[in-house]
N, CA, C and O atoms as a printed pandas DataFrame, in Angstrom:
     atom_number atom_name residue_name chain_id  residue_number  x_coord  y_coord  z_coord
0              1         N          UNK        A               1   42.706  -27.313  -62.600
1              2        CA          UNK        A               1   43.794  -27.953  -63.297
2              3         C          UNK        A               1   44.755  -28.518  -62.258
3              4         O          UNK        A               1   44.788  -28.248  -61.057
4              5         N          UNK        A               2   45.506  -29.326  -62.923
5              6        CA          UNK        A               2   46.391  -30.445  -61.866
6              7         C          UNK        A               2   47.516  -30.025  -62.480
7              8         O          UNK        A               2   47.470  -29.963  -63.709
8              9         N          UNK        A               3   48.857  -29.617  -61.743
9             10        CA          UNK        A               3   49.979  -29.780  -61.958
10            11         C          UNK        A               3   51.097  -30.680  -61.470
11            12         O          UNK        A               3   50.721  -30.988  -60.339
12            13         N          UNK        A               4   52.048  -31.165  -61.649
13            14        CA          UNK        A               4   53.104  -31.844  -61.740
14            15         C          UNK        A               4   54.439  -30.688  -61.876
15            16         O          UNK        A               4   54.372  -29.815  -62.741
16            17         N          UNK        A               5   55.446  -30.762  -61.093
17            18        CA          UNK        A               5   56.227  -29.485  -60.991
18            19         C          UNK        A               5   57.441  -30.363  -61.025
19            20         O          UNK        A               5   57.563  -30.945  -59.946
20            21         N          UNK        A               6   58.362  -30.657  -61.869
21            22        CA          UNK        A               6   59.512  -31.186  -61.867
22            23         C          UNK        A               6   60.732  -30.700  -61.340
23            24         O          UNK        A               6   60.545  -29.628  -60.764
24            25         N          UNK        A               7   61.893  -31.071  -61.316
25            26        CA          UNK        A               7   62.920  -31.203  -59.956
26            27         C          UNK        A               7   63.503  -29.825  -60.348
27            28         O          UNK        A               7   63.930  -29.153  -59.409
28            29         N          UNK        A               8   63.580  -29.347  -61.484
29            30        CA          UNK        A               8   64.524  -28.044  -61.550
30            31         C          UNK        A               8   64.249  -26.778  -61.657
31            32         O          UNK        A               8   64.840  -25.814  -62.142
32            33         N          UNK        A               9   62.842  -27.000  -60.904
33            34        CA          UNK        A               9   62.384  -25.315  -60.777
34            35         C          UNK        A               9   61.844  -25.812  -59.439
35            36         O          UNK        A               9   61.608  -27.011  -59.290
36            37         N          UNK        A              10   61.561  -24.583  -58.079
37            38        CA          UNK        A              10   61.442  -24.853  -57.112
38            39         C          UNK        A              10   60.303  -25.623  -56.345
39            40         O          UNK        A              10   59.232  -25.673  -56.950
40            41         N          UNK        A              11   60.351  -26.155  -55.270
41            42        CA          UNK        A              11   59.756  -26.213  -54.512
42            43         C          UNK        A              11   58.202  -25.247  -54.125
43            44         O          UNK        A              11   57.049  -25.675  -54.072
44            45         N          UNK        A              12   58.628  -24.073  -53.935
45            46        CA          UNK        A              12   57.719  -23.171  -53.480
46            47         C          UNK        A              12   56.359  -22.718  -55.122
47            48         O          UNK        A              12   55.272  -22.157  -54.980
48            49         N          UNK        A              13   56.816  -23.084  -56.134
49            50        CA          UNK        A              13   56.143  -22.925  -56.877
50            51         C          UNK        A              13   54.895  -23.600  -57.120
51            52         O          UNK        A              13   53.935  -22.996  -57.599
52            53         N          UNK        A              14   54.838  -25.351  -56.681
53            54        CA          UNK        A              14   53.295  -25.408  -55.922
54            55         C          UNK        A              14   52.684  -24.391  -54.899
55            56         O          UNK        A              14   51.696  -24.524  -54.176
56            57         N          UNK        A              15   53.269  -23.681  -54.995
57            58        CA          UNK        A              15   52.269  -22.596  -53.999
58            59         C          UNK        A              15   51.880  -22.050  -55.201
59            60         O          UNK        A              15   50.668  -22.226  -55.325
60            61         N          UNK        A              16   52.528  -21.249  -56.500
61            62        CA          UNK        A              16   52.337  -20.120  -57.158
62            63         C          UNK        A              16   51.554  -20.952  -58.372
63            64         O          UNK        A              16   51.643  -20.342  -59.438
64            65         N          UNK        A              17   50.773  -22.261  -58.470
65            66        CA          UNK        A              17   50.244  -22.591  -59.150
66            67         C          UNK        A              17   49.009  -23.054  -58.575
67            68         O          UNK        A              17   47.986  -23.247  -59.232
68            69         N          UNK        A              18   49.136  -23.244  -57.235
69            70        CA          UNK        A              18   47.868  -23.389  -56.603
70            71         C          UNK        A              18   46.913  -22.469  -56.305
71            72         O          UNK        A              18   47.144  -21.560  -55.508
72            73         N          UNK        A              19   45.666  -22.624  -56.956
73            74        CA          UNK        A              19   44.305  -21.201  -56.692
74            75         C          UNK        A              19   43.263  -22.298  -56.459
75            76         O          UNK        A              19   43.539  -23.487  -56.301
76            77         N          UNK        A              20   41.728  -21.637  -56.456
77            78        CA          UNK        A              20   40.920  -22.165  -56.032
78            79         C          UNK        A              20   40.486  -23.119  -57.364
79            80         O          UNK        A              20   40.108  -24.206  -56.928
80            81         N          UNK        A              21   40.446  -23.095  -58.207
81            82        CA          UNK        A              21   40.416  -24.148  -59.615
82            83         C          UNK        A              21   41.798  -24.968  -59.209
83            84         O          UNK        A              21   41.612  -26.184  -59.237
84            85         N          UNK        A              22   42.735  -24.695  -58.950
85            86        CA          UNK        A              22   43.955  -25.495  -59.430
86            87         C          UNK        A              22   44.749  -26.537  -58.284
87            88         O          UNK        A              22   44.786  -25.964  -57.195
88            89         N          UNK        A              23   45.340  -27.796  -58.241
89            90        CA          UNK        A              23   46.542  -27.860  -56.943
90            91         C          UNK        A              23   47.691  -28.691  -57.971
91            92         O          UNK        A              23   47.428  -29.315  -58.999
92            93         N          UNK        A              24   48.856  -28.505  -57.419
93            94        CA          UNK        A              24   49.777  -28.537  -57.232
94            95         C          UNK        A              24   50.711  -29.842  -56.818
95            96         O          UNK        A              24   50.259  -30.529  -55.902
96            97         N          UNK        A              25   52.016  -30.264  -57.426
97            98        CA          UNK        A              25   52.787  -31.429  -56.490
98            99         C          UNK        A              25   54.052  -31.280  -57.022
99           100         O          UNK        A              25   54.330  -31.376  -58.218
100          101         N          UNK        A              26   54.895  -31.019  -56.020
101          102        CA          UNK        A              26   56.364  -31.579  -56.766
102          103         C          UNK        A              26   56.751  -32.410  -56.964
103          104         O          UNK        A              26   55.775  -33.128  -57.181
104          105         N          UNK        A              27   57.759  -33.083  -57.101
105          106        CA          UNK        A              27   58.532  -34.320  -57.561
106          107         C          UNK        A              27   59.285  -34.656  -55.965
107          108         O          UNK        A              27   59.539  -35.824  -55.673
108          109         N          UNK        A              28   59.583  -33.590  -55.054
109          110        CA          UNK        A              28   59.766  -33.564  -53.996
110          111         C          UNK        A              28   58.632  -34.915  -53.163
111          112         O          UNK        A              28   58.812  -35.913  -52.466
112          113         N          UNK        A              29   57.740  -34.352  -53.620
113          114        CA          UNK        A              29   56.184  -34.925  -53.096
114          115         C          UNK        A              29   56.015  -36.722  -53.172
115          116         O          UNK        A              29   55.291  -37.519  -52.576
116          117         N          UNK        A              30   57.370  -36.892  -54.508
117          118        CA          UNK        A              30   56.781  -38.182  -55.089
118          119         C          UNK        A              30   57.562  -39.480  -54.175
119          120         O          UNK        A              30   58.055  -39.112  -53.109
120          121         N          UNK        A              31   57.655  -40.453  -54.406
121          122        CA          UNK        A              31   58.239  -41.372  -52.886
122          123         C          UNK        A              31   59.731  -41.747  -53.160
123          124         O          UNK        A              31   60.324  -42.483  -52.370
124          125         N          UNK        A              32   60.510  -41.107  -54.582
125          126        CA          UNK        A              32   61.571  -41.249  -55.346
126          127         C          UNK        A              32   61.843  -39.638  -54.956
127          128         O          UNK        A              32   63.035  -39.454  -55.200
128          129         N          UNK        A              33   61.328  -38.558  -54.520
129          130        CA          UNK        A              33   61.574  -37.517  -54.506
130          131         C          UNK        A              33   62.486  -36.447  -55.877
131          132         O          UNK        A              33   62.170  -36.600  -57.057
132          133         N          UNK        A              34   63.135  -35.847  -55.629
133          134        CA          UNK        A              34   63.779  -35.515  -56.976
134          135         C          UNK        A              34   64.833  -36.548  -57.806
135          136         O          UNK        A              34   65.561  -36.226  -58.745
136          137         N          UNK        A              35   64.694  -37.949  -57.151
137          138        CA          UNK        A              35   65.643  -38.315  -58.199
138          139         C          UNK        A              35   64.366  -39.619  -58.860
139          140         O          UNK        A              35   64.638  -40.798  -59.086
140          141         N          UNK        A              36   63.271  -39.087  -59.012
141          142        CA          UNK        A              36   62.111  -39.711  -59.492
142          143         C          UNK        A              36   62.565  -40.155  -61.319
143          144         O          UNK        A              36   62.789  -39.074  -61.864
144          145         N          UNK        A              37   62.673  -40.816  -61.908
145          146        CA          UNK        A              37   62.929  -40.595  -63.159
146          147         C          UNK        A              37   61.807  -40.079  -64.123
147          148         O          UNK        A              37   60.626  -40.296  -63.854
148          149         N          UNK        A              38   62.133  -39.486  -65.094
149          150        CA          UNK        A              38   61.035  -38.858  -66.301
150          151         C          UNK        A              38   59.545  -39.831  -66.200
151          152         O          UNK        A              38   58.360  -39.527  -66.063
152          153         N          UNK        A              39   60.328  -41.211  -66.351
153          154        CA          UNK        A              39   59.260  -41.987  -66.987
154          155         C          UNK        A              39   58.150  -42.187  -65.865
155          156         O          UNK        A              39   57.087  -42.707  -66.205
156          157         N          UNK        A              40   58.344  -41.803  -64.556
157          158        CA          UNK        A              40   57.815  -42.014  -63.715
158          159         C          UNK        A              40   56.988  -40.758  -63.425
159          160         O          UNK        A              40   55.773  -40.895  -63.284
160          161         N          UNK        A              41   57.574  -39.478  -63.319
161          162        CA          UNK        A              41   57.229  -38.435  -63.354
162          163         C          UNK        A              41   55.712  -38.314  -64.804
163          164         O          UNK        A              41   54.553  -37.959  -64.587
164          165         N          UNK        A              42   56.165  -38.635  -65.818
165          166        CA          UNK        A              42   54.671  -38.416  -67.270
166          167         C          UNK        A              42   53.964  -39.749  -66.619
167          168         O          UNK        A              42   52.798  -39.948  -66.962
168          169         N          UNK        A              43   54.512  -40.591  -65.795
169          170        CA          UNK        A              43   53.054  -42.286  -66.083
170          171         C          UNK        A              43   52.539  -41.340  -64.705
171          172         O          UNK        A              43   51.549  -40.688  -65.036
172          173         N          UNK        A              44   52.896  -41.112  -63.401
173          174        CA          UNK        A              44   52.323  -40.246  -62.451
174          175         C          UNK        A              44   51.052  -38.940  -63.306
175          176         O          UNK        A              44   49.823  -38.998  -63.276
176          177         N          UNK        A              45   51.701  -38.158  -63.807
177          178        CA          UNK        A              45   51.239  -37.032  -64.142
178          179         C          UNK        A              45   50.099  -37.599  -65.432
179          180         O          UNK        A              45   49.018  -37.040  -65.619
180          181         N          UNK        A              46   50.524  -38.655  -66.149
181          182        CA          UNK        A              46   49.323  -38.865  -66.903
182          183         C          UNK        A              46   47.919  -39.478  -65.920
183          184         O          UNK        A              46   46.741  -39.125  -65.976
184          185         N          UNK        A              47   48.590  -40.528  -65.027
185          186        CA          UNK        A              47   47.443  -41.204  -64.742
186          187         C          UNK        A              47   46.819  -40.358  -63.381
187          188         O          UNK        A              47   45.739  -40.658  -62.872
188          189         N          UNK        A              48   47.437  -39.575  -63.035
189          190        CA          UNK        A              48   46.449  -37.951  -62.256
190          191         C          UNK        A              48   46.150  -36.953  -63.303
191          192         O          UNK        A              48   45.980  -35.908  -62.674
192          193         N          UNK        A              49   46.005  -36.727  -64.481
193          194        CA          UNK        A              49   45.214  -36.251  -65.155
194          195         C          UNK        A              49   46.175  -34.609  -64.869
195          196         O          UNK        A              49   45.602  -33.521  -64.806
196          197         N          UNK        A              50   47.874  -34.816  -64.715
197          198        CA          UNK        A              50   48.564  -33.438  -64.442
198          199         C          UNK        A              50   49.178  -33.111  -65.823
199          200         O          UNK        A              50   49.447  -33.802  -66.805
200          201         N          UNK        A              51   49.312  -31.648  -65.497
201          202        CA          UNK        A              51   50.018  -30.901  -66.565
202          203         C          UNK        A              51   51.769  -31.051  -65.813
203          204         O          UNK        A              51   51.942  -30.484  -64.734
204          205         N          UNK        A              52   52.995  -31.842  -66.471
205          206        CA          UNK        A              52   54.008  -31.158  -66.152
206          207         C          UNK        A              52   54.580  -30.137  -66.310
207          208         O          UNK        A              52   54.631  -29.527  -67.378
208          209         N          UNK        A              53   55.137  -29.775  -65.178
209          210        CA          UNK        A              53   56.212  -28.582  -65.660
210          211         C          UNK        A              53   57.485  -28.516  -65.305
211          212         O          UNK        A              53   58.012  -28.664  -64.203
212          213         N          UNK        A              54   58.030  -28.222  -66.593
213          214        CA          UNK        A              54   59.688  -28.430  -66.696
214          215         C          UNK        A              54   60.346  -27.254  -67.219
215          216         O          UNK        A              54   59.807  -26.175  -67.466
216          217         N          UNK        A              55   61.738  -27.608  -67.384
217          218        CA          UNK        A              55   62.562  -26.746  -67.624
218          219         C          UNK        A              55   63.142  -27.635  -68.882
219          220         O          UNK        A              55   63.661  -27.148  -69.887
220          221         N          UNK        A              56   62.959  -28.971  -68.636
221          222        CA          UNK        A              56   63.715  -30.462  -69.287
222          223         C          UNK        A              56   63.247  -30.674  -70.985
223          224         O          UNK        A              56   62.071  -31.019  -71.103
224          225         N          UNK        A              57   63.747  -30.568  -71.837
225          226        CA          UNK        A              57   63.700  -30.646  -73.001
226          227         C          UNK        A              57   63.343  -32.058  -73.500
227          228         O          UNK        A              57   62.884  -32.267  -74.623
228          229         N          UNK        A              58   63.616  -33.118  -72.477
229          230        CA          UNK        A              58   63.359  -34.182  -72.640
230          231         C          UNK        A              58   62.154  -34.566  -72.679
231          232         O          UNK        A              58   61.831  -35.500  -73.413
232          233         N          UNK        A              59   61.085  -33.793  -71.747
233          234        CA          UNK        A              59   59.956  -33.923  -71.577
234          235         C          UNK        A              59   59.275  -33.120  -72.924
235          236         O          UNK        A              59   58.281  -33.723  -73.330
236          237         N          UNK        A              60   59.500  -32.264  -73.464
237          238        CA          UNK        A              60   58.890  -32.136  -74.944
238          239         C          UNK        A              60   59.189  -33.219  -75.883
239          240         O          UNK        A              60   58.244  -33.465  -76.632
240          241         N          UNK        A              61   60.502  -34.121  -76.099
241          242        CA          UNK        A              61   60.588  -34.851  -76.974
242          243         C          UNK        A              61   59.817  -36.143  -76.917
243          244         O          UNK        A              61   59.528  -36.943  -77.807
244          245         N          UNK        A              62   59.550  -36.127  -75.565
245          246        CA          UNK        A              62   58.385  -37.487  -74.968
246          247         C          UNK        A              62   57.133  -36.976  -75.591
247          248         O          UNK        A              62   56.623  -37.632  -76.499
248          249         N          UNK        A              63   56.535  -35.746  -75.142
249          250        CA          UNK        A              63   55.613  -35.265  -75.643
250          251         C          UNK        A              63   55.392  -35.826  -77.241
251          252         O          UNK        A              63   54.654  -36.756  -77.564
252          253         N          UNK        A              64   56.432  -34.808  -78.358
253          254        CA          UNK        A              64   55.876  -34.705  -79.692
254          255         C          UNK        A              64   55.956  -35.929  -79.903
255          256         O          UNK        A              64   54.854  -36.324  -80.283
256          257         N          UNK        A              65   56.922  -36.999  -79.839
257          258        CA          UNK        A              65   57.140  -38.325  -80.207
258          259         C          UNK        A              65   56.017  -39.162  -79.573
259          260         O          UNK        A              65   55.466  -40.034  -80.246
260          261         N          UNK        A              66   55.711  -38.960  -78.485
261          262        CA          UNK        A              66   54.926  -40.267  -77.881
262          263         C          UNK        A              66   53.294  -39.900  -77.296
263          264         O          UNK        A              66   52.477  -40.675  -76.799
264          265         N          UNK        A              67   53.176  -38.403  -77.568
265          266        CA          UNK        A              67   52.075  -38.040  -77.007
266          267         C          UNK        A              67   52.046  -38.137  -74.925
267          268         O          UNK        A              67   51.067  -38.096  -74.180
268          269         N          UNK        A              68   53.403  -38.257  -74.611
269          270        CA          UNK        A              68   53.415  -38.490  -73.383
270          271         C          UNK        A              68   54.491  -37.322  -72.504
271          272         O          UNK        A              68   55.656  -37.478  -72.869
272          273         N          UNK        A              69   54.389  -36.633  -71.846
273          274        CA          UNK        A              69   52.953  -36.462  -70.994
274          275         C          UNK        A              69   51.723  -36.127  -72.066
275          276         O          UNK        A              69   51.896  -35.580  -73.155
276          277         N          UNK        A              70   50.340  -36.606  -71.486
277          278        CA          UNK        A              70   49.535  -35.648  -72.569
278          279         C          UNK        A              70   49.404  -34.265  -72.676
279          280         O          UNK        A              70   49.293  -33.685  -73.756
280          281         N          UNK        A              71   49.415  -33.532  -71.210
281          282        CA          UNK        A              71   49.846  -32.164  -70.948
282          283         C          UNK        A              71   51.324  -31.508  -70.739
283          284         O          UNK        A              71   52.032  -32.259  -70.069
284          285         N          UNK        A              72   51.793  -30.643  -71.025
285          286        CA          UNK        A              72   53.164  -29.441  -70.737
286          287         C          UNK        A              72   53.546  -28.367  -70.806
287          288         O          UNK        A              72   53.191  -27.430  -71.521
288          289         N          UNK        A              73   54.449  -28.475  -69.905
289          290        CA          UNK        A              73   54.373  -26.634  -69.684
290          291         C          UNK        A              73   55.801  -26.598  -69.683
291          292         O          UNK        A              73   56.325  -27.219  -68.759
292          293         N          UNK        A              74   56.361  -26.175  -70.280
293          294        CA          UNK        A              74   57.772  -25.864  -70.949
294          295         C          UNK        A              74   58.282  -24.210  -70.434
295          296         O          UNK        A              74   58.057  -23.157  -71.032
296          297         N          UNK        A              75   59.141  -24.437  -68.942
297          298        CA          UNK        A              75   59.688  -23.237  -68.961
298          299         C          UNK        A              75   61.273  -23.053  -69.313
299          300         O          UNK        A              75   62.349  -23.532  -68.954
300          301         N          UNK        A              76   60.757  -22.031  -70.268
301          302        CA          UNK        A              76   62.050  -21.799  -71.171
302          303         C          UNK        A              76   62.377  -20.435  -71.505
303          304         O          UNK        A              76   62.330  -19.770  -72.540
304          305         N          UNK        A              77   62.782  -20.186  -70.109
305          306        CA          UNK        A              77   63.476  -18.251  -69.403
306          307         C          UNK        A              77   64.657  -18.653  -69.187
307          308         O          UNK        A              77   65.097  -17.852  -68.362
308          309         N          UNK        A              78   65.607  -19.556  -69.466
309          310        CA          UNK        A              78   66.501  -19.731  -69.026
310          311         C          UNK        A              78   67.100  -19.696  -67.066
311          312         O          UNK        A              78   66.644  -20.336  -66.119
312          313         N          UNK        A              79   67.854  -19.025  -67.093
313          314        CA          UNK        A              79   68.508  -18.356  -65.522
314          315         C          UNK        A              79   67.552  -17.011  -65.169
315          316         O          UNK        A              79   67.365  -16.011  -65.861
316          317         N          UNK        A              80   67.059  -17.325  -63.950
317          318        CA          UNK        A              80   66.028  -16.158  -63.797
318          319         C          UNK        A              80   65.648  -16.897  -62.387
319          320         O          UNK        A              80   65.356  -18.076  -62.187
320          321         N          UNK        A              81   65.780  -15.504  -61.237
321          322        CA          UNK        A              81   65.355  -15.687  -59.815
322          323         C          UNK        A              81   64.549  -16.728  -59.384
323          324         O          UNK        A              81   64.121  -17.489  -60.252
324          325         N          UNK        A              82   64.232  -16.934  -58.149
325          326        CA          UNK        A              82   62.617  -17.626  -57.848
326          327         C          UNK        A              82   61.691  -16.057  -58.037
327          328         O          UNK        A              82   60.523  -15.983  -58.418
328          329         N          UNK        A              83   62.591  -14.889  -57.653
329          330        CA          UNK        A              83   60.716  -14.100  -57.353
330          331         C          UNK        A              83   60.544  -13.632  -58.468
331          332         O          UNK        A              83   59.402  -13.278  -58.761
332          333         N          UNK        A              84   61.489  -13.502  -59.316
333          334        CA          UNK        A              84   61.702  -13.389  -60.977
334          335         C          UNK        A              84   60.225  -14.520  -61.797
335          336         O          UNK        A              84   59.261  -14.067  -62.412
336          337         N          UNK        A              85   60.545  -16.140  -61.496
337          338        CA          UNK        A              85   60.243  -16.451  -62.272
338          339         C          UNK        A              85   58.397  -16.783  -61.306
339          340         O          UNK        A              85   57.352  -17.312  -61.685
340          341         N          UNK        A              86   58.674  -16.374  -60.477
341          342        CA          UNK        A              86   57.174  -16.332  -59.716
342          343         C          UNK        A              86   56.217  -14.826  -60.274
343          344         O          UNK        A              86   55.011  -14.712  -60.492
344          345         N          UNK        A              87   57.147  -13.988  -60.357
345          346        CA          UNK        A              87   56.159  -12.872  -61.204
346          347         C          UNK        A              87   55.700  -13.279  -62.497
347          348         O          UNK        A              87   54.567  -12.960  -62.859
348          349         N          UNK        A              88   56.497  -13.982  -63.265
349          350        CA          UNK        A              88   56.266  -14.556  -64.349
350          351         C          UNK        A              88   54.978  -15.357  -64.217
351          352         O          UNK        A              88   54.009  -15.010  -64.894
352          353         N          UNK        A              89   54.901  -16.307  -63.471
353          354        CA          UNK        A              89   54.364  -17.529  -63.483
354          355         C          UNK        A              89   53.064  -17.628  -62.637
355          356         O          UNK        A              89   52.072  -18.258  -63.003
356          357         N          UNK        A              90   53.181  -16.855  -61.320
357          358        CA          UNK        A              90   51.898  -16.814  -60.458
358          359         C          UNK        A              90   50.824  -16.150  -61.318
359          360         O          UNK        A              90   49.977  -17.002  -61.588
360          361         N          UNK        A              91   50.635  -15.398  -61.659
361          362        CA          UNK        A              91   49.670  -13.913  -62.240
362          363         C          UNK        A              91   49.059  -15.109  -64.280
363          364         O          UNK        A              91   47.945  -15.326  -64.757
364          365         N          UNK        A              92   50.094  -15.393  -64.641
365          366        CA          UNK        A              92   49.222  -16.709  -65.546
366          367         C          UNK        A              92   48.496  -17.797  -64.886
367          368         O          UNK        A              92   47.789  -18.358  -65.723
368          369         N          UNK        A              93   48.421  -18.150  -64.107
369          370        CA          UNK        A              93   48.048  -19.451  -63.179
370          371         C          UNK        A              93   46.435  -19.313  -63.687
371          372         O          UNK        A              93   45.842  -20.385  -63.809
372          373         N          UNK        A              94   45.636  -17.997  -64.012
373          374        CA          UNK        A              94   44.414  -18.582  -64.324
374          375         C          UNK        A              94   44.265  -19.056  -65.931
375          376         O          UNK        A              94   43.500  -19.745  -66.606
376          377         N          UNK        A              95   45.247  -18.404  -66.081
377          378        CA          UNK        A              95   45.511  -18.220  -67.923
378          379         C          UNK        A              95   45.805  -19.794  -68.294
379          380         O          UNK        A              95   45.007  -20.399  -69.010
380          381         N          UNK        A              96   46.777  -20.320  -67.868
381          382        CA          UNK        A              96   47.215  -21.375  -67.521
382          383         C          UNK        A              96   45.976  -22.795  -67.653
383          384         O          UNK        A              96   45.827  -23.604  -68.569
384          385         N          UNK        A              97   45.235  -22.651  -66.334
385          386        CA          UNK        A              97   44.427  -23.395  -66.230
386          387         C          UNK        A              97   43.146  -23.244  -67.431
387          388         O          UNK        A              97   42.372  -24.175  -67.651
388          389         N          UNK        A              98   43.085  -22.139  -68.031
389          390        CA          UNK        A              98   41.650  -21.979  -68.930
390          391         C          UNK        A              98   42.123  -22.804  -70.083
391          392         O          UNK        A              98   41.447  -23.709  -70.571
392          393         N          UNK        A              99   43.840  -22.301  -70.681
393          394        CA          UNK        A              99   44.158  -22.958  -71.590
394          395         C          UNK        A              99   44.284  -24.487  -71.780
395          396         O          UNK        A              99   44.000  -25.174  -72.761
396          397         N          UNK        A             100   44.883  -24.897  -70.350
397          398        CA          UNK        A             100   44.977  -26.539  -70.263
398          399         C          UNK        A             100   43.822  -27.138  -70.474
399          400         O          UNK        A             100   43.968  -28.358  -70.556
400          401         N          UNK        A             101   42.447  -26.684  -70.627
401          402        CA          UNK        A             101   41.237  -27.454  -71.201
402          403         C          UNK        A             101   41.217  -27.720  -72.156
403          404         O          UNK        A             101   40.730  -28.840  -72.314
404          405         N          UNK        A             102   41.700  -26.961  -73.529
405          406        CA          UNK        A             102   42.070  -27.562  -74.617
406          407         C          UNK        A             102   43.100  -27.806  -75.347
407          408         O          UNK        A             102   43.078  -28.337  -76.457
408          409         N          UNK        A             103   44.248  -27.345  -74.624
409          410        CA          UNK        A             103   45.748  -27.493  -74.795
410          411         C          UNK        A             103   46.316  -28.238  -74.136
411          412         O          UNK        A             103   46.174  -28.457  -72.933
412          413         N          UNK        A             104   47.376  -28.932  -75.253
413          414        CA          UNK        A             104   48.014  -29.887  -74.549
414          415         C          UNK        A             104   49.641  -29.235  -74.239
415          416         O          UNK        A             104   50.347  -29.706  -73.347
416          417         N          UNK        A             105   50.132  -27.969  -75.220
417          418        CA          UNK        A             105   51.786  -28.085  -74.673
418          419         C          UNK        A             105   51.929  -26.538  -75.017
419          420         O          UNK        A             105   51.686  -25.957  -76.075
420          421         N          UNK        A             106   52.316  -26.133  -74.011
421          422        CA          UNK        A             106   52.164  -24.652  -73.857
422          423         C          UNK        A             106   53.673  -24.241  -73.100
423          424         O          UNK        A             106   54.074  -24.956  -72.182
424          425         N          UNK        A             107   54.416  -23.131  -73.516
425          426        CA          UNK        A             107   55.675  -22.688  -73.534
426          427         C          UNK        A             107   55.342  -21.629  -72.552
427          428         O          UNK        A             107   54.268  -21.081  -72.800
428          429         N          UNK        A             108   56.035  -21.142  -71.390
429          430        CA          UNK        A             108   56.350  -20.051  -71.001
430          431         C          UNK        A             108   57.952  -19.305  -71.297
431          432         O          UNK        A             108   58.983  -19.712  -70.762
432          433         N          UNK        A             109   57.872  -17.982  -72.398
433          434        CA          UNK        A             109   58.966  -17.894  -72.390
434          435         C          UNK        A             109   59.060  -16.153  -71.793
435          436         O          UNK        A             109   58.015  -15.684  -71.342
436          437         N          UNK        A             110   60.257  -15.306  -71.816
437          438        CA          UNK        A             110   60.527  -14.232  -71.798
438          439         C          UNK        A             110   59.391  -12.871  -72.430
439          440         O          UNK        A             110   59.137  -11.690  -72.189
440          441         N          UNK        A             111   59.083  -13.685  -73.118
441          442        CA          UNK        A             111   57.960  -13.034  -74.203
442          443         C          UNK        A             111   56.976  -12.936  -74.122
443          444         O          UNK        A             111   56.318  -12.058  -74.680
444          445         N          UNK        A             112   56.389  -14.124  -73.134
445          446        CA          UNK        A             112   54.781  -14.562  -72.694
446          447         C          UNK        A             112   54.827  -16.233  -72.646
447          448         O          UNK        A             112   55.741  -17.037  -72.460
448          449         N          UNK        A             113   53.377  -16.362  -72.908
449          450        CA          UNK        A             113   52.865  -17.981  -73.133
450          451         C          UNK        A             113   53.044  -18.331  -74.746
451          452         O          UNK        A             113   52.957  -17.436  -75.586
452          453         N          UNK        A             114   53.193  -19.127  -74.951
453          454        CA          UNK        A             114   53.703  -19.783  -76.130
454          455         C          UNK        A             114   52.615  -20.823  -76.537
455          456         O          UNK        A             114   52.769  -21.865  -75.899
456          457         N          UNK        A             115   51.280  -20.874  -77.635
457          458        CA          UNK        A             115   50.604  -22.621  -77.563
458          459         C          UNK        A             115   51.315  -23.307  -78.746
459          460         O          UNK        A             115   51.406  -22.838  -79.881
460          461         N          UNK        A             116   51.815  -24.505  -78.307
461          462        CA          UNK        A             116   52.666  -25.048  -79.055
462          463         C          UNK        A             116   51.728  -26.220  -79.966
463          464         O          UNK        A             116   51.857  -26.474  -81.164
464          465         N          UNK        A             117   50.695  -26.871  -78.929
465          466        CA          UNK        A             117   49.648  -27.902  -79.838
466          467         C          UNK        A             117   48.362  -27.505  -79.025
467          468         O          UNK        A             117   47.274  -28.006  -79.307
């Protein structure tokens, strides 16, 4: 699986999504860096075949309305560490990738994984 890691969760978390199935890119990565806009961030992530991941609510309303991104990953823990939200998040990474084969918008919350479609 391909991810797309948007500006408001860290840097280091392409590490905690990258395994031997999976890699990784931030928005850091992109040639606009974090001030890349949305629309650039889902036409990137669609036409590499990535799942985004956000924190951005905006990017679900692109989703249900426009089918765009076609993949998402909606983190929605609110305020919570990096090693906080890396325990969270590394240890799903295979879970993650099995689901993104037939899922398109999947929630990480406090609770667990969330399949939304």
């Amino acid at each position: 699986m391909r991810y797309l890691i948007d500006a408001q969760l860290p840097r280091r978390a392409v590490d905690w999504l990258t395994t031997s199935e999976s890699d990784a890119i931030h928005t850091l990565d992109l040639p606009d860096g974090n001030r890349t806009p949305d629309s650039a961030i889902i036409k990137r992530a669609d036409l590499d075949g990535r799942v985004v991941v956000t924190k951005d609510a905006d990017f679900v309303d692109a989703h249900l309305m426009q089918n765009r991104p076609a993949r998402l990953l909606l983190i929605s823990i609110g305020n919570l560490s990096n090693p906080g939200l890396q325990a969270l998040l590394e240890p799903l990474t295979p879970t993650l990738n099995h689901q993104f084969k037939t899922r398109r918008f999947l929630e990480l919350t406090h609770h667990g994984l969330l399949i939304r479609d």
